[in-house]
N, CA and C atoms as an extended XYZ file, in Angstrom:
513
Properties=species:S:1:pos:R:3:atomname:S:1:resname:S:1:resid:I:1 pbc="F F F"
N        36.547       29.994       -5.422 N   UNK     1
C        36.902       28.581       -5.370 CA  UNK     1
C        37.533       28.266       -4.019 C   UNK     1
N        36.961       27.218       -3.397 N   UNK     2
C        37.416       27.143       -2.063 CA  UNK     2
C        38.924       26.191       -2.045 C   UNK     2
N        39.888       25.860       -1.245 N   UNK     3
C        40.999       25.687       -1.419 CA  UNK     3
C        40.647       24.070       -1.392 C   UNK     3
N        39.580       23.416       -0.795 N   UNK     4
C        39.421       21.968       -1.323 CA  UNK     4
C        39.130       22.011       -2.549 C   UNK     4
N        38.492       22.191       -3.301 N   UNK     5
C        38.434       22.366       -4.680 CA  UNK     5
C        39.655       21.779       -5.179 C   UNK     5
N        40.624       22.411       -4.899 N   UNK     6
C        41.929       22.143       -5.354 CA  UNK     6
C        42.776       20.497       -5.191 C   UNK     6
N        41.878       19.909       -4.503 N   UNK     7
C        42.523       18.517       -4.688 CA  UNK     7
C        41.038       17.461       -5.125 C   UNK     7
N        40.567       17.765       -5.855 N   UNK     8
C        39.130       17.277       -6.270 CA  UNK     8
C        39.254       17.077       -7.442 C   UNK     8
N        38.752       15.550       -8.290 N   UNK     9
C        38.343       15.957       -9.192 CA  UNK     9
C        37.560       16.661      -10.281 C   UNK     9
N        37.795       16.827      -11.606 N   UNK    10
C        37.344       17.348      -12.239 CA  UNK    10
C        37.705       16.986      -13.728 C   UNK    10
N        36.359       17.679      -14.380 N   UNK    11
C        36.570       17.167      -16.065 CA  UNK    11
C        36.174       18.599      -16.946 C   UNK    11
N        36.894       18.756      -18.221 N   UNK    12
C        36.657       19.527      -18.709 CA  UNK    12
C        37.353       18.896      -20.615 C   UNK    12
N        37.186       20.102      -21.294 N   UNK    13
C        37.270       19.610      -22.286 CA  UNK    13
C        38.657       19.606      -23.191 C   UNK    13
N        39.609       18.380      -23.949 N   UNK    14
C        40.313       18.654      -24.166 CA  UNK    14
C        41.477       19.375      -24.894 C   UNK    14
N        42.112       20.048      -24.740 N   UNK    15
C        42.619       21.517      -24.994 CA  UNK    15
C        43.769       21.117      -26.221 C   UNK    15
N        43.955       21.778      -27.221 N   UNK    16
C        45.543       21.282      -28.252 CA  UNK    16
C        46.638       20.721      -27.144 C   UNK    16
N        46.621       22.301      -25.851 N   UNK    17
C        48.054       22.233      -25.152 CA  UNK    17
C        48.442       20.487      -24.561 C   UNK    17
N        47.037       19.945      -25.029 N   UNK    18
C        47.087       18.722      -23.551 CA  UNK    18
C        47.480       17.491      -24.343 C   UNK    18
N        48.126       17.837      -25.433 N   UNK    19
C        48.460       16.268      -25.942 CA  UNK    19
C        50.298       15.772      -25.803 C   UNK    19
N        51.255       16.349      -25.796 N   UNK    20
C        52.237       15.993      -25.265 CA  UNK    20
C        51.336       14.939      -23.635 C   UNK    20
N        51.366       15.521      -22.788 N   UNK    21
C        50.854       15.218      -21.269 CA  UNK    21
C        50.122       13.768      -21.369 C   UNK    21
N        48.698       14.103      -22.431 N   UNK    22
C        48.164       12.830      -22.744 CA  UNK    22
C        48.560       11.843      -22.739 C   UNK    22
N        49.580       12.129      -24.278 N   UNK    23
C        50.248       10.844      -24.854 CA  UNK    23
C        51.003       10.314      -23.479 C   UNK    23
N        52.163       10.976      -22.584 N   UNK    24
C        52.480       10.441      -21.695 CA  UNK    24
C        51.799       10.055      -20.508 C   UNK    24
N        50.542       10.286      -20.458 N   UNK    25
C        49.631        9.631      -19.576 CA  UNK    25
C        49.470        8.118      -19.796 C   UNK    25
N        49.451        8.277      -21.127 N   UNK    26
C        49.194        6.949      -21.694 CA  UNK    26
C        50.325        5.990      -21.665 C   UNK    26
N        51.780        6.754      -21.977 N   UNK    27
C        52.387        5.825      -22.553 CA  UNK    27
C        52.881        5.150      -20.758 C   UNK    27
N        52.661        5.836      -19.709 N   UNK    28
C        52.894        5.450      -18.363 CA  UNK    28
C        51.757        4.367      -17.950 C   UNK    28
N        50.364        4.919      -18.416 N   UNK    29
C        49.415        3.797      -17.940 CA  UNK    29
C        50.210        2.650      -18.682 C   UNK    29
N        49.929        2.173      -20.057 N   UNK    30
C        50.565        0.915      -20.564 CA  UNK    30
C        51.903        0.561      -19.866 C   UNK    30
N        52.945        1.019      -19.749 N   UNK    31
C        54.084        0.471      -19.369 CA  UNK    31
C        54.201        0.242      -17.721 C   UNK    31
N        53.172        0.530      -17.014 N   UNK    32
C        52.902        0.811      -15.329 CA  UNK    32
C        51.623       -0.290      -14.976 C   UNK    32
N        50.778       -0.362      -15.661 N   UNK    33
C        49.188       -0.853      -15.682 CA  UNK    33
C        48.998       -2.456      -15.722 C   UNK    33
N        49.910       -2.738      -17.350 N   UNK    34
C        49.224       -3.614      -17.542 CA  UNK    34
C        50.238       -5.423      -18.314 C   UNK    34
N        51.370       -5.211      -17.326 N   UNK    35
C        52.929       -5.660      -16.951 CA  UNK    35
C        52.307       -7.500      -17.059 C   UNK    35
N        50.900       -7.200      -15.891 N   UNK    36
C        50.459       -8.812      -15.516 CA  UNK    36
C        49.536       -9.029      -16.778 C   UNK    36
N        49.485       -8.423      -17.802 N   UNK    37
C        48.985       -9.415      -19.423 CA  UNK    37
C        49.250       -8.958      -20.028 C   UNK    37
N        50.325       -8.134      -20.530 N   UNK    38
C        51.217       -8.324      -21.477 CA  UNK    38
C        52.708       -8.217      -21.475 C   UNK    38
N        53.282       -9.022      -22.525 N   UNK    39
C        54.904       -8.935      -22.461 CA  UNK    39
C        55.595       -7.259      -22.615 C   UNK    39
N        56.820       -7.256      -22.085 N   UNK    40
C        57.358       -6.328      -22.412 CA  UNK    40
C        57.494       -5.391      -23.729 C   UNK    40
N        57.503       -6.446      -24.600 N   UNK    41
C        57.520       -5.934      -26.418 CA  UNK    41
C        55.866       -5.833      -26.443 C   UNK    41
N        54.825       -6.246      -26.161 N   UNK    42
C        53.851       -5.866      -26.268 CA  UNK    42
C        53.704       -4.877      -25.683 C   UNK    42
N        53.503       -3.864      -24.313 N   UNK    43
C        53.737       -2.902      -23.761 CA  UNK    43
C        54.390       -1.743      -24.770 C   UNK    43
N        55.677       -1.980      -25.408 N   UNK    44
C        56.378       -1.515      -25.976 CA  UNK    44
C        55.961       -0.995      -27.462 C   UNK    44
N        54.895       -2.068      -28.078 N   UNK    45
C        54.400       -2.104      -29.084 CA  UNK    45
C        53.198       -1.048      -28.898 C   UNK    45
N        52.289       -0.660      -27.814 N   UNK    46
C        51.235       -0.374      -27.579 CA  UNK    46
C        51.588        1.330      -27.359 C   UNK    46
N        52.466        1.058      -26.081 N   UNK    47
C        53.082        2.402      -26.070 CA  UNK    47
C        53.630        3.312      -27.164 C   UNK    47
N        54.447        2.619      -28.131 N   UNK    48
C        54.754        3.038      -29.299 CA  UNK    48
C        53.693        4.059      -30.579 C   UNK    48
N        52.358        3.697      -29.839 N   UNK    49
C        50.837        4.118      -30.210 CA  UNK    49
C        51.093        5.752      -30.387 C   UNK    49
N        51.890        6.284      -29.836 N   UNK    50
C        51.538        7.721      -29.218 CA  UNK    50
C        52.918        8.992      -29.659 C   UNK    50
N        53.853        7.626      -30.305 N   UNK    51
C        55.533        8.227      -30.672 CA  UNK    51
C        54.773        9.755      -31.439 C   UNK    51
N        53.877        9.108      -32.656 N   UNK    52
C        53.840       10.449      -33.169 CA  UNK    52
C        52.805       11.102      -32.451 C   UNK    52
N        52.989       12.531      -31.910 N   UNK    53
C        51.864       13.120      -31.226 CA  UNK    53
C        51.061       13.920      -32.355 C   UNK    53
N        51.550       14.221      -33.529 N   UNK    54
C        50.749       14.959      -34.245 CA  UNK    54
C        49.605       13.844      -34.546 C   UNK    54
N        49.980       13.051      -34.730 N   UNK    55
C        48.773       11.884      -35.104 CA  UNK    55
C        47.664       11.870      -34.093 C   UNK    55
N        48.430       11.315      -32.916 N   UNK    56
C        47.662       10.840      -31.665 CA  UNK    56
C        46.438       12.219      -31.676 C   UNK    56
N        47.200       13.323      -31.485 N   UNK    57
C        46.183       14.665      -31.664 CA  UNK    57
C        45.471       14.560      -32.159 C   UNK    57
N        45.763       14.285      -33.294 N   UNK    58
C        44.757       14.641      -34.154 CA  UNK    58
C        43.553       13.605      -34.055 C   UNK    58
N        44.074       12.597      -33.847 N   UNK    59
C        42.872       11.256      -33.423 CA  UNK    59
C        42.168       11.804      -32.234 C   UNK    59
N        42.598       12.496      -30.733 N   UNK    60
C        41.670       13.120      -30.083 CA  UNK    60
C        41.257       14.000      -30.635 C   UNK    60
N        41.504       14.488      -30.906 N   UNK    61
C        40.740       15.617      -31.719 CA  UNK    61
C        39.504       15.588      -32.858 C   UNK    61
N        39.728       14.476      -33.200 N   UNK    62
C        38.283       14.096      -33.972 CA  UNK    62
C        37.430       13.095      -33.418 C   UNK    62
N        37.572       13.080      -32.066 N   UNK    63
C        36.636       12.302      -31.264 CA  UNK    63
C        36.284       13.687      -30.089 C   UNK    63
N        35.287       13.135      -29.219 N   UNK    64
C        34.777       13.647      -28.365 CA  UNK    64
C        35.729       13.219      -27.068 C   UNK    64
N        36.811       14.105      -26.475 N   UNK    65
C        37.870       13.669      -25.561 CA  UNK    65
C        37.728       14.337      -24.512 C   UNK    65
N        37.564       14.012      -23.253 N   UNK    66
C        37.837       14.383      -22.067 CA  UNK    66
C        38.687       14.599      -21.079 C   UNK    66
N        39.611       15.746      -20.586 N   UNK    67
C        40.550       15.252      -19.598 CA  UNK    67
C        39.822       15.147      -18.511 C   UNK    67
N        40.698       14.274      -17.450 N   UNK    68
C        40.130       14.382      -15.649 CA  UNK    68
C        41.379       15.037      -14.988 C   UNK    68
N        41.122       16.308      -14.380 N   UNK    69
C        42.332       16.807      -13.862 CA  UNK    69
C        41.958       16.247      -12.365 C   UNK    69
N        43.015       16.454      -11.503 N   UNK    70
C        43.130       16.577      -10.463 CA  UNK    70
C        44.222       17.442       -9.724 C   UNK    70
N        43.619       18.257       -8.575 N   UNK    71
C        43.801       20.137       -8.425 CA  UNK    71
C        45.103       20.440       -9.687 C   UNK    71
N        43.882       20.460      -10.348 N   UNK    72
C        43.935       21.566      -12.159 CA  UNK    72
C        45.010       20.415      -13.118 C   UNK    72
N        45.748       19.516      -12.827 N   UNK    73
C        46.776       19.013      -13.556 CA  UNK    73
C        46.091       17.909      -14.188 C   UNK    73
N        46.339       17.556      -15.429 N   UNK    74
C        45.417       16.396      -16.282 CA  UNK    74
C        46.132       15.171      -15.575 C   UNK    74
N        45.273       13.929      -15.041 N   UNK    75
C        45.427       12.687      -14.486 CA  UNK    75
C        45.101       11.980      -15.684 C   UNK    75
N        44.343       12.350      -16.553 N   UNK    76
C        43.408       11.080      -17.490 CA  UNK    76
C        42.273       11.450      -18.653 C   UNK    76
N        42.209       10.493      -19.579 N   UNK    77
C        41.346       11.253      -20.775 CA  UNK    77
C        40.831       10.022      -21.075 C   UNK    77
N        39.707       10.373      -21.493 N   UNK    78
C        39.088        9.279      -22.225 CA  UNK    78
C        38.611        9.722      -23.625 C   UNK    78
N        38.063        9.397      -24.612 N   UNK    79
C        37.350        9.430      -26.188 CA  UNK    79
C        36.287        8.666      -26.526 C   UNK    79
N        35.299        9.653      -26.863 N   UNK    80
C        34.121        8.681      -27.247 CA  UNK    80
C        34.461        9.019      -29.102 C   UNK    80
N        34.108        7.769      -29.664 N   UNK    81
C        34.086        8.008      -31.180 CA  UNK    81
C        33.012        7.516      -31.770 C   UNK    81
N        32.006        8.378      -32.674 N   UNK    82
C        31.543        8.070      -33.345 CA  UNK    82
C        30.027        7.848      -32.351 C   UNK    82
N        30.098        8.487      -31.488 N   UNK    83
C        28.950        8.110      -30.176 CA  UNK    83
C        28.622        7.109      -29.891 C   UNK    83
N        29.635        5.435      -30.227 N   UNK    84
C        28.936        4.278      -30.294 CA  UNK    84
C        30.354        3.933      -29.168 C   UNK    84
N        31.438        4.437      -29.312 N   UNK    85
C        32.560        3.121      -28.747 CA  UNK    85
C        32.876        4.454      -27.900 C   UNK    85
N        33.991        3.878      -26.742 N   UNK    86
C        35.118        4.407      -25.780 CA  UNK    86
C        36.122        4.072      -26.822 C   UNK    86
N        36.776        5.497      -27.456 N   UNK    87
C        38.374        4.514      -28.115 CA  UNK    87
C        39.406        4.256      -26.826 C   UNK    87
N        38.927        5.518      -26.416 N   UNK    88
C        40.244        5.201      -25.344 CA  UNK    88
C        40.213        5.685      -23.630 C   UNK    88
N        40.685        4.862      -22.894 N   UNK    89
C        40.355        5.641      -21.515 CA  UNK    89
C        41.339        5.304      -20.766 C   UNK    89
N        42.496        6.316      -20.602 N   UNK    90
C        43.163        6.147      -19.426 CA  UNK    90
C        43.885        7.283      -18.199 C   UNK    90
N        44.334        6.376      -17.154 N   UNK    91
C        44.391        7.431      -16.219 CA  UNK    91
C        45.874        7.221      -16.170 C   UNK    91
N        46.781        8.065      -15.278 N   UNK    92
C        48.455        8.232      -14.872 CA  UNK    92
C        48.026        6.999      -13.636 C   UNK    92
N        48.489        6.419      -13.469 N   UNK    93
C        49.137        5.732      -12.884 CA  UNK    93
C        49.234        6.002      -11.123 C   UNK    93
N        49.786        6.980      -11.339 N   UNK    94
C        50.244        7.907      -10.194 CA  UNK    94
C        48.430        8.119       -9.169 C   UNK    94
N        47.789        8.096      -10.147 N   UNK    95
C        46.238        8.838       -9.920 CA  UNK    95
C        45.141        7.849       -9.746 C   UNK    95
N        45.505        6.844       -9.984 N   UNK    96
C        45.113        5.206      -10.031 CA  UNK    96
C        43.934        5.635       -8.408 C   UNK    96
N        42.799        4.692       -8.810 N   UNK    97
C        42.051        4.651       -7.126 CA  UNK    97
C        41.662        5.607       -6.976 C   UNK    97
N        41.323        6.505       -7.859 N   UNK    98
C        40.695        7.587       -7.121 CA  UNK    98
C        39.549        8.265       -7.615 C   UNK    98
N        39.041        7.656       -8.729 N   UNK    99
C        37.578        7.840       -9.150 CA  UNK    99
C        37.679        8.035      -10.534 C   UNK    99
N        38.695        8.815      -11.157 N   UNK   100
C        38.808        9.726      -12.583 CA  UNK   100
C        38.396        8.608      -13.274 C   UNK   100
N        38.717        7.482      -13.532 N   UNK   101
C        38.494        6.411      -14.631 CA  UNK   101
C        36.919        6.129      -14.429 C   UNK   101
N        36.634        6.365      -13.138 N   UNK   102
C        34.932        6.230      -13.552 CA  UNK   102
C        34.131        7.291      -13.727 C   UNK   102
N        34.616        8.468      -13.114 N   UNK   103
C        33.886        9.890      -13.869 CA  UNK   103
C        34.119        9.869      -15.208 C   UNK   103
N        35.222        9.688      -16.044 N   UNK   104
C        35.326        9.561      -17.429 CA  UNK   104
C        34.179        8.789      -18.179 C   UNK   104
N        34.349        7.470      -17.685 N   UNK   105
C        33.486        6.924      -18.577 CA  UNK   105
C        31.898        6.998      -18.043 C   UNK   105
N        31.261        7.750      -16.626 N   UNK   106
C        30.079        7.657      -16.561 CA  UNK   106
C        29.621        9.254      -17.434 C   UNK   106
N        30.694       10.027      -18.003 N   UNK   107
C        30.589       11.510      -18.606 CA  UNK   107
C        30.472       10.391      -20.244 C   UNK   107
N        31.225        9.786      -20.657 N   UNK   108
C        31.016        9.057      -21.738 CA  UNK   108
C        29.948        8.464      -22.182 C   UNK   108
N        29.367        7.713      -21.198 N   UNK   109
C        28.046        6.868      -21.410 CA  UNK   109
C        27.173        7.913      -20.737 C   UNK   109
N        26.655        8.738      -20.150 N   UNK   110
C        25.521        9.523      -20.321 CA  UNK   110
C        25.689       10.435      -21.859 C   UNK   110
N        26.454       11.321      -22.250 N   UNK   111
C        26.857       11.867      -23.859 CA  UNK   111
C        26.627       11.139      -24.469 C   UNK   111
N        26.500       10.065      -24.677 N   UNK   112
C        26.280        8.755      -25.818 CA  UNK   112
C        25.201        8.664      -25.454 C   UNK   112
N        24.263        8.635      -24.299 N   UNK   113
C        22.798        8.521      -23.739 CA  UNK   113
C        22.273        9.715      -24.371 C   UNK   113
N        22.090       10.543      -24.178 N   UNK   114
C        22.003       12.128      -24.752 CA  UNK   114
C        21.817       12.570      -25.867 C   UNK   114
N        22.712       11.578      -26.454 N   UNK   115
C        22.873       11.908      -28.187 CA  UNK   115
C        22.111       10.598      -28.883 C   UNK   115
N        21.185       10.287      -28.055 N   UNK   116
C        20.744        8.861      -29.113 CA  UNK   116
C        21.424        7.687      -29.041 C   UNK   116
N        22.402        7.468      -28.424 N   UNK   117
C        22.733        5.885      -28.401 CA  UNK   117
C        21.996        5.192      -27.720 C   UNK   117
N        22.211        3.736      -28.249 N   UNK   118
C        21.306        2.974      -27.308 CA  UNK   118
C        22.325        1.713      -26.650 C   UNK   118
N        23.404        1.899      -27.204 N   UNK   119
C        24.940        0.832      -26.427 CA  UNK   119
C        26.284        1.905      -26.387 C   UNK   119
N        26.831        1.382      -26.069 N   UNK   120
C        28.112        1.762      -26.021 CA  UNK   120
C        29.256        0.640      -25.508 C   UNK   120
N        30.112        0.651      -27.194 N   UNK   121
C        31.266       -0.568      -27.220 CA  UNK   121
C        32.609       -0.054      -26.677 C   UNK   121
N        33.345       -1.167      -26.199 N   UNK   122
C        34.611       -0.965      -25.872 CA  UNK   122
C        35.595       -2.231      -25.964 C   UNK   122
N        36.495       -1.672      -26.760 N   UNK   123
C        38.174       -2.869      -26.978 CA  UNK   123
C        39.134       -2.703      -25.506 C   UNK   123
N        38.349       -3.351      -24.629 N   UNK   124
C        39.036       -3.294      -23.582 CA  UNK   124
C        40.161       -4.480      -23.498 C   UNK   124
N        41.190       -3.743      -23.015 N   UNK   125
C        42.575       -4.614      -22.551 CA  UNK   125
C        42.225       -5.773      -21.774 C   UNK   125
N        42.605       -6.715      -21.680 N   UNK   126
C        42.983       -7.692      -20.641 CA  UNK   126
C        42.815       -7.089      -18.857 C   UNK   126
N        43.913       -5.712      -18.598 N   UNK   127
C        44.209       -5.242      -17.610 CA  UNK   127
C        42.782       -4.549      -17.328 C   UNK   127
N        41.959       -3.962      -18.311 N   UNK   128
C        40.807       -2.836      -18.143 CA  UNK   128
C        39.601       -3.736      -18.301 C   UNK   128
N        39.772       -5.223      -18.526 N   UNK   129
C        38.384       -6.630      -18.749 CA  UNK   129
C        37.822       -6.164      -17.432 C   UNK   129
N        37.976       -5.996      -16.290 N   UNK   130
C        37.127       -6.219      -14.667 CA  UNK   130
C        36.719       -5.019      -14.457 C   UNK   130
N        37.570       -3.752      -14.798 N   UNK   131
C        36.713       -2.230      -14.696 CA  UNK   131
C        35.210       -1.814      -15.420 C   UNK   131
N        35.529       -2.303      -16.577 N   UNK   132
C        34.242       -2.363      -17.526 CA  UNK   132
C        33.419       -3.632      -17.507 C   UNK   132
N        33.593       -4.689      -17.031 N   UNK   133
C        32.520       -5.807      -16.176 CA  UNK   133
C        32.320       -5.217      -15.365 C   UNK   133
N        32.523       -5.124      -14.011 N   UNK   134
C        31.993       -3.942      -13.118 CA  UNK   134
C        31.073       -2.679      -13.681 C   UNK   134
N        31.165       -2.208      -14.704 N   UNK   135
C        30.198       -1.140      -15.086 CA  UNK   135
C        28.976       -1.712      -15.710 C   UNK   135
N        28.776       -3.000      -15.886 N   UNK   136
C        27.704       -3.440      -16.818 CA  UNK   136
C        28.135       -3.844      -18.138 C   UNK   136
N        29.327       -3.659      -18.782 N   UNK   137
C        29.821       -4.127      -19.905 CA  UNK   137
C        29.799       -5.803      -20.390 C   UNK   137
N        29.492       -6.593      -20.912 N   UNK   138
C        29.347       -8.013      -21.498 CA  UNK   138
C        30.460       -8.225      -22.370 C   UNK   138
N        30.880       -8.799      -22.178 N   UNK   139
C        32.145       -9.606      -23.145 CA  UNK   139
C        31.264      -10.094      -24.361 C   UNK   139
N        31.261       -9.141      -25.557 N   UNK   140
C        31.151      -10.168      -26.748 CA  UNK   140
C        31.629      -11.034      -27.835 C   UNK   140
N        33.465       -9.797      -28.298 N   UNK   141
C        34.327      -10.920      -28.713 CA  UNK   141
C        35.585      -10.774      -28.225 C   UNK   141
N        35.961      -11.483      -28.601 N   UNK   142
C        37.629      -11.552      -28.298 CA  UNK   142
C        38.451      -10.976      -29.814 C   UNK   142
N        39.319      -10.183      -29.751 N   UNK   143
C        40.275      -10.071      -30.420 CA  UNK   143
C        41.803      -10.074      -30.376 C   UNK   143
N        42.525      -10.335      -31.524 N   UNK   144
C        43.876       -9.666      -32.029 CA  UNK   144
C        44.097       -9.283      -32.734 C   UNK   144
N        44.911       -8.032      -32.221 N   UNK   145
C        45.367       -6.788      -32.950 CA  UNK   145
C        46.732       -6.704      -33.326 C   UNK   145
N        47.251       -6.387      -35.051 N   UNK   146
C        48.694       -6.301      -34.669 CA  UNK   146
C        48.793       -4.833      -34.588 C   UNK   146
N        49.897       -4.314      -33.852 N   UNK   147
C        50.727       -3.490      -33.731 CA  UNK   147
C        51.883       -3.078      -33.451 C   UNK   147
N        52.538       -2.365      -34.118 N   UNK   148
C        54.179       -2.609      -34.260 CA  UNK   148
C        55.062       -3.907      -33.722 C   UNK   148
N        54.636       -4.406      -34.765 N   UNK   149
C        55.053       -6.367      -34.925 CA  UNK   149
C        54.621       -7.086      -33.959 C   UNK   149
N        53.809       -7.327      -33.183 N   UNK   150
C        53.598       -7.372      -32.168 CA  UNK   150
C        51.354       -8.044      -31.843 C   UNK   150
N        51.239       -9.041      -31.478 N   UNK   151
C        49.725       -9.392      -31.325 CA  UNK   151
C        49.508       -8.966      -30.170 C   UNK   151
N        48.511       -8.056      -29.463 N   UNK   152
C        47.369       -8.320      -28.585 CA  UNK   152
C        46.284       -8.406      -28.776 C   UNK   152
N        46.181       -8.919      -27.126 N   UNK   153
C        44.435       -9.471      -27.256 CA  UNK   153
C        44.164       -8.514      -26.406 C   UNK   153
N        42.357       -8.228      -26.967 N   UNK   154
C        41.939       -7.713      -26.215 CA  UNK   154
C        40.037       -7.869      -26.320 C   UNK   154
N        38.948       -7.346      -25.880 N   UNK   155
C        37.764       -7.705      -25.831 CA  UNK   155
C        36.769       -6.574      -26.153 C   UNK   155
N        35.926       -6.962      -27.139 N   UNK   156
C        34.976       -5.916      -27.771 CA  UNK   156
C        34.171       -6.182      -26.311 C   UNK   156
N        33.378       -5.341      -25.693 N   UNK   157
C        32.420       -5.467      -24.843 CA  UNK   157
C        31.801       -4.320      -24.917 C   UNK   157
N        29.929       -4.973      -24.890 N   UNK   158
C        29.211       -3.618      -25.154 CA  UNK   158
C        28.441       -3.760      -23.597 C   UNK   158
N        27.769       -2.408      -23.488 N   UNK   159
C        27.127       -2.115      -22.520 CA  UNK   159
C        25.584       -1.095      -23.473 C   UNK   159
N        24.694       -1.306      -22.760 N   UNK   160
C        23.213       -0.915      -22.966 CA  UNK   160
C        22.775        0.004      -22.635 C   UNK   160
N        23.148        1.245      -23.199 N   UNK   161
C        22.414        2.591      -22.317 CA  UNK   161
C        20.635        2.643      -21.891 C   UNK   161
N        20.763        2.791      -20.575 N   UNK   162
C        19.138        3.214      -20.239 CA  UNK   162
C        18.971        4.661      -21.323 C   UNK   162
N        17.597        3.926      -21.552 N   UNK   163
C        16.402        4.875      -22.467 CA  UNK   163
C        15.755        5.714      -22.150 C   UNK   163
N        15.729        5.293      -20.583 N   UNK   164
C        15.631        6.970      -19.574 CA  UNK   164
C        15.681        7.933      -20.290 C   UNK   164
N        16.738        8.362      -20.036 N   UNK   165
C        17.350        9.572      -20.510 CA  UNK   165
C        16.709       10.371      -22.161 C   UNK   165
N        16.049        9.411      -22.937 N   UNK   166
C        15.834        9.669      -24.099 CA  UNK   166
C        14.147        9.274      -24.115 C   UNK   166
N        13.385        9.081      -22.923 N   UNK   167
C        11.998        8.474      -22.650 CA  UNK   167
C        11.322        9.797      -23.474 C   UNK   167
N        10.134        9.728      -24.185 N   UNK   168
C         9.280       10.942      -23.975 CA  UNK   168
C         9.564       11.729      -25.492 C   UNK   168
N        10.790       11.556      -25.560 N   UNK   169
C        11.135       12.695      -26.952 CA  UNK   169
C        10.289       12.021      -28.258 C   UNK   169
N        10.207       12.467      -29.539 N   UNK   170
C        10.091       12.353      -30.827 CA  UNK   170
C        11.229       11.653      -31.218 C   UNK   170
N        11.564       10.361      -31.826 N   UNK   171
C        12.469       10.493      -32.872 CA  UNK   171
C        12.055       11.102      -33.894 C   UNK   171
């Protein structure tokens, strides 16, 4: 391994050890990220998502989860569930700008290509609406969600996997 290597990204698959780290990946993206659309108690409410880690685990854990390290330390994870949606995709903060949020989800939407999908949905935030327009994603609805007392909004948006990838085979 050459010593650039070491500040490069990379993705691999996610490990038990990596859910403390996760959850605080997360609970930094929300409280760091996404300040300009939502209130403080909303932030608070969202972040609150992750208090229990045995849960949170276990929710990656029954999805298809990815970390993105960068030289070897986890920056970011994303989850495909159910091969149809992104549940979740985020990066540290710290790591922001530097590609991981789109290697995640272009490792997401080819695996969902791969496996027979023919879309792939996402409940994107307010803060994450222009990352996933930028990828080809369409706004189809709008929602609110409660969580710990607390409403956000946020936007179902699907995107259309090319058939490429699946041209030629048998169903």
């Amino acid at each position: 391994m050459s010593s650039r290597a070491q500040e490069k990204l990379a993705m691999r698959p996610m490990l038990p050890a990596d859910i403390p780290l996760l959850a605080e990946i997360f609970r930094a993206s929300v409280e760091q990220l996404t300040a300009d659309d939502y209130s403080e108690a909303q932030q608070g409410a969202w972040a609150s998502a992750v208090d229990d880690e045995e849960e949170f685990g276990a929710r990656l854990a029954g999805e298809l989860t990815l970390v993105a390290t960068l030289g070897g330390a986890a920056v970011g994870f994303a989850a495909l569930a159910d091969n149809s949606k992104i549940d979740m995709l985020y990066v540290h903060p710290a790591a922001g700008g530097q590609g991981a949020a789109a290697m995640l989800c272009d490792a997401l939407e080819k695996l969902a290509t791969a496996r027979g999908a023919k879309q792939l949905a996402v409940d994107a935030s307010d803060s994450a609406r222009g990352f996933f327009e930028r990828r080809g994603y369409a706004a189809k609805t709008r929602n609110t969600v409660a969580l710990g007392g607390e409403w956000l909004a946020n936007t179902t948006m699907i995107k259309s996997l090319a058939a490429a990838a699946v041209k030629g085979r048998a169903s």
